[in-house]
C-alpha positions in Angstrom: 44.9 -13.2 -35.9 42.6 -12.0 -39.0 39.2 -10.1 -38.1 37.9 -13.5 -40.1 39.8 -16.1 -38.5 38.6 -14.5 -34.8 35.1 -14.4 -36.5 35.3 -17.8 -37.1 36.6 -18.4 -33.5 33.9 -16.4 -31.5 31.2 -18.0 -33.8 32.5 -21.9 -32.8 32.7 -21.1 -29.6 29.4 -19.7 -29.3 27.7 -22.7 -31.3 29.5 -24.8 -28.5 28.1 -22.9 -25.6 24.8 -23.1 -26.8 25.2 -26.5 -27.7 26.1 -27.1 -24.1 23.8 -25.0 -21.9 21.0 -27.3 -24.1 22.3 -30.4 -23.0 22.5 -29.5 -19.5 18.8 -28.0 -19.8 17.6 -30.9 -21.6 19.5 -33.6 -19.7 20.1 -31.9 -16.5 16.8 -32.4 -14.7 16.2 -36.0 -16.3 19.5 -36.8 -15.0 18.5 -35.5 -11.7 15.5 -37.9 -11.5 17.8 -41.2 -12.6 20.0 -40.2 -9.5 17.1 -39.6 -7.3 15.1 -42.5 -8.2 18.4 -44.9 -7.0 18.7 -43.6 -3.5 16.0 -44.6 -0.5 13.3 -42.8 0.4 14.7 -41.6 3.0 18.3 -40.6 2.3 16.2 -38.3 -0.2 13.8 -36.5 2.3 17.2 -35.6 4.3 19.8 -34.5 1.6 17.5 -34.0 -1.6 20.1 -32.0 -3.1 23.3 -34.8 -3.6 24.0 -35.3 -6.7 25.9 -38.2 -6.4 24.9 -41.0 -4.3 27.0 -43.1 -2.1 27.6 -46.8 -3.3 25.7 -48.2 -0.5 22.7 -46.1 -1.0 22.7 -47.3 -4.8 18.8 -49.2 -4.3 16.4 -50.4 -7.3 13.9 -50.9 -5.0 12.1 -48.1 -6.5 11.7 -49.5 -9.7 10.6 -53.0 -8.5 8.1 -51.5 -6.1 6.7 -49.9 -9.4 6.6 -52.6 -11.8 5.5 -55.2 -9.1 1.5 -56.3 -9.2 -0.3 -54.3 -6.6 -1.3 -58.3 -5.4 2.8 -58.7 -4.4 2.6 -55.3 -2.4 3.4 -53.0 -6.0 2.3 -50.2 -8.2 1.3 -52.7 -10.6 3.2 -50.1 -13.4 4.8 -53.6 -15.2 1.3 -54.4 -16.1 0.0 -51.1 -17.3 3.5 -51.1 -19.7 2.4 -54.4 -20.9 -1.3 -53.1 -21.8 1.0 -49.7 -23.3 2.7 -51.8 -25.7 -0.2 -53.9 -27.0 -1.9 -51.0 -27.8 1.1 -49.3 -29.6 2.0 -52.0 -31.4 -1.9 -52.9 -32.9 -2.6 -49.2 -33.5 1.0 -48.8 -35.1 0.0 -51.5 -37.5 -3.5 -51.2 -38.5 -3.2 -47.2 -38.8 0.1 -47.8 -41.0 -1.4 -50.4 -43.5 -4.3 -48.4 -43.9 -2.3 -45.2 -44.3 -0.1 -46.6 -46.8 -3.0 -47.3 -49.5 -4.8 -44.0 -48.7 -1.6 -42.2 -48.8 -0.6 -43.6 -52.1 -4.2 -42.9 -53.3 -4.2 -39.7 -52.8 -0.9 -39.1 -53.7 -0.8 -40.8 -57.2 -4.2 -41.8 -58.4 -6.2 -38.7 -59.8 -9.9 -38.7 -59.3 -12.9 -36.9 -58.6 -12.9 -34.8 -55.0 -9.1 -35.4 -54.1 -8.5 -31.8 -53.2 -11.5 -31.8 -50.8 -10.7 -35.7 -49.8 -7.4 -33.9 -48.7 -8.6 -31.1 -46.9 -11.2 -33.2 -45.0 -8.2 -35.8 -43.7 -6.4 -32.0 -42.2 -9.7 -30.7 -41.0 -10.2 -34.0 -39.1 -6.7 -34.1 -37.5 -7.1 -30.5 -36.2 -10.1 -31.7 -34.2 -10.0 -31.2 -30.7 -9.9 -35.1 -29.0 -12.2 -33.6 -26.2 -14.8 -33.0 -29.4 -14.5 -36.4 -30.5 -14.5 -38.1 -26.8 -18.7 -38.1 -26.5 -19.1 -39.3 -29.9 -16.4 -42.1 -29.9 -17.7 -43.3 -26.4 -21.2 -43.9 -27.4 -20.8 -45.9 -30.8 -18.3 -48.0 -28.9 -20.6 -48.6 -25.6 -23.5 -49.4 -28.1 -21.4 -52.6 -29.8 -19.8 -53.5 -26.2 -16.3 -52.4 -26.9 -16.1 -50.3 -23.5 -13.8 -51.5 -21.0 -11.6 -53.5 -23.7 -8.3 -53.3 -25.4 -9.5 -54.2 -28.4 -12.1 -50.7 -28.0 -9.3 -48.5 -27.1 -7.5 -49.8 -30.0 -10.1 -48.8 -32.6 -10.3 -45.3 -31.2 -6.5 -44.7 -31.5 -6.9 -46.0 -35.6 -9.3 -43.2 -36.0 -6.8 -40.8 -34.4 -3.7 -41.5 -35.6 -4.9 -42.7 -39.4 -5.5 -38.2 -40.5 -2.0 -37.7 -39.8 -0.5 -40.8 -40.7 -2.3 -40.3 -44.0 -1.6 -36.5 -44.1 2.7 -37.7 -43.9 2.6 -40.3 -45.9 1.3 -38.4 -48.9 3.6 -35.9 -48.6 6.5 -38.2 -48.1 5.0 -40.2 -51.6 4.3 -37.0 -53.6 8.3 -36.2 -53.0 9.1 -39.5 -54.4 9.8 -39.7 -58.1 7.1 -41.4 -60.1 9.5 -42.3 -63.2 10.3 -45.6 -61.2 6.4 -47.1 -61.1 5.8 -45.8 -64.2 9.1 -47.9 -65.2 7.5 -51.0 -63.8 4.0 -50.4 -65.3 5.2 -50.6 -68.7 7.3 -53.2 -67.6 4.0 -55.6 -66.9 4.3 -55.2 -62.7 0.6 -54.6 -61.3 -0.7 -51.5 -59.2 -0.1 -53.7 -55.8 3.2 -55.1 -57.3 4.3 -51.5 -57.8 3.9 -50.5 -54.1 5.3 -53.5 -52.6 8.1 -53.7 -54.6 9.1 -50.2 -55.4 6.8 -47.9 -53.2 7.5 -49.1 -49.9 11.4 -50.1 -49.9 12.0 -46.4 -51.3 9.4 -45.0 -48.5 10.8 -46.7 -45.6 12.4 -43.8 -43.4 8.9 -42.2 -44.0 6.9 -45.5 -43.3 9.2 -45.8 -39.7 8.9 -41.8 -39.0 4.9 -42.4 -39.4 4.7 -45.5 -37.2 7.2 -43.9 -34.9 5.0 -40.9 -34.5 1.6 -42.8 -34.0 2.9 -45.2 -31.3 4.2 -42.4 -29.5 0.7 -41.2 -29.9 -0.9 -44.3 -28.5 1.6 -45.0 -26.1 1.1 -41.0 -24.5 -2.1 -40.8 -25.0 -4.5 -40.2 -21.3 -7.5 -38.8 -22.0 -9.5 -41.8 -24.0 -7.5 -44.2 -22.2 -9.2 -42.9 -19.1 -12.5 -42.5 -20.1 -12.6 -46.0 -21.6 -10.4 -47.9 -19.2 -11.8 -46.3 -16.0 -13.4 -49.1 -14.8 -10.9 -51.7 -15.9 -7.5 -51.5 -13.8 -5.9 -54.8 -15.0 -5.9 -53.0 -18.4 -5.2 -49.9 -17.7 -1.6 -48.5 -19.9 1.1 -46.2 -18.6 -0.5 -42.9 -18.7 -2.6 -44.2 -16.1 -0.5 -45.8 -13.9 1.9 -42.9 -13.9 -1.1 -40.6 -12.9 -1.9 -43.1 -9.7 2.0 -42.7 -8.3 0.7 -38.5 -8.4 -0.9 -39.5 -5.1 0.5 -37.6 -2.1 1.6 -40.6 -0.2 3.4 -41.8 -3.3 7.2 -41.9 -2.6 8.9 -39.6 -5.2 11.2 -42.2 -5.7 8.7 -44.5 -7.0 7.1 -41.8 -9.2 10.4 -40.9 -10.6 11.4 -44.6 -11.2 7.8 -45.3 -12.8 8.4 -41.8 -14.9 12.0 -43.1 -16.1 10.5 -47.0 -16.8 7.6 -45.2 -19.2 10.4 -43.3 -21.4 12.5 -46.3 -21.8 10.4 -47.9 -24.6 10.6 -45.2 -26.8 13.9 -44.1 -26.3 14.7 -48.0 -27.6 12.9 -47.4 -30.4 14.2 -44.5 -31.8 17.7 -46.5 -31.0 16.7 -49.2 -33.3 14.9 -47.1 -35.6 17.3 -44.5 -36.3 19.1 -46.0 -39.5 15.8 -46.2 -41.0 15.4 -42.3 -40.8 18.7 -41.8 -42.3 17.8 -38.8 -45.2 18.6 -39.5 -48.6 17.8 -43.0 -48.4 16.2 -42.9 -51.6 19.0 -40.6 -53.1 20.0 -42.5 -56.8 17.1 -44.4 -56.8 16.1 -42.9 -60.2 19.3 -43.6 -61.8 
């Protein structure tokens, strides 16, 4: 065998091993919790360490003990999910739609103060959320929007809407601005332009930005605390994940609330994923 063609060997075979000591790193102790989380309580406080659970100690009563309403004997975590996804979904879609017509703003139109406009939407972003949590709290409490949904909502729009903004108009200053200006002279309007041509092209972008913010909102702890404190029926996942913490929490309920939380996301990047397929706009200009 070659010096190149064993080169080429030892260089496969290393990409593989890497590949697979990643997985198992990654994967391994997420795995770990599925198997733990299906076995009782107790089978787990006497043999933590089996892998691979018999048949008949195969149980989801973990994960209904967790979802059910603390008024049927539960954790109440079904609730807190439902609360989760409300507020990912309205924050997803305000922050977009106003992110889309500041993005392309900045991105296309030329005026006065853009650069600084620019700088101010980073500058924001970088902002620690403890900085902001005082401020955010007392305009809020002063028009009665503590303890709401509809409260927490707003303050995840003004925390998601700098970087939404910030990708966005990088992802429309990489587009190629031949094609509006090919349906300007061609009679369509400014709004035309971006419904028609801007946002089909920007898609994968518009889907990585929502993706991003409702991961945002559907993580997020500290605000959700501090507005939410009082309220437990609308309390989101964050929150009920930090009540199974308790010490006389089973760890399999904790694990089985833990593994619930993730599954939302992971669906959406499922369903999402053709969207963010790179060169999606490749050809467009011809």
């Amino acid at each position: 065998m070659s010096s190149t063609r064993r080169e080429s060997v030892a260089i496969r075979a290393l990409r593989s091993s890497i590949i697979v000591v990643t997985m198992i790193l990654a994967c391994g102790p997420v795995l770990y919790g599925v198997l733990l989380s299906l076995r009782p309580f107790a089978a787990v406080l006497n043999n933590p360490l089996d892998l691979v659970p018999s048949l008949d100690e195969v149980s989801f009563d973990a994960y209904w003990a967790a979802l059910r309403p603390t008024t049927a004997g539960g954790y109440g975590l079904g609730g807190f999910l439902l609360n989760s996804l409300i507020l990912g979904a309205g924050t997803v879609i305000v922050s977009v739609l106003v992110s889309i017509l500041g993005a392309y703003a900045t991105a296309r139109i030329r005026f006065s103060g853009r650069s600084v406009g620019n700088a101010v939407i980073v500058a924001v972003y970088m902002f620690p959320g403890v900085v902001l949590a005082v401020p955010l709290f007392v305009l809020l409490s002063r028009v009665g929007l503590t303890g709401s949904l509809l409260g927490l909502v707003i303050v995840y729009v003004a925390l998601t809407v700098p970087v939404s903004l910030y990708m966005l108009r990088n992802y429309f200053i990489a587009l190629p601005s031949s094609i509006e200006d090919a349906a300007l002279i061609d009679g369509c309007s400014l709004m035309g332009v971006i419904w028609r041509i801007v946002l089909p092209i920007a898609l994968p972008g518009i889907a990585a930005t929502a993706m991003y913010v409702f991961m945002i909102a559907w993580n997020e702890y500290l605000y959700a605390l501090l507005f939410l404190v009082q309220a437990r029926d609308l309390w989101t996942a964050p929150l009920g994940i930090a009540q199974l913490t308790d010490f006389d929490t089973p760890v399999t309920i904790l694990l089985a609330g833990s593994i619930v939380v993730t599954i939302p996301v992971v669906v959406l990047f499922v369903f999402a994923q053709r969207l963010l397929i790179s060169g999606l706009a490749a050809g467009a200009e011809k």
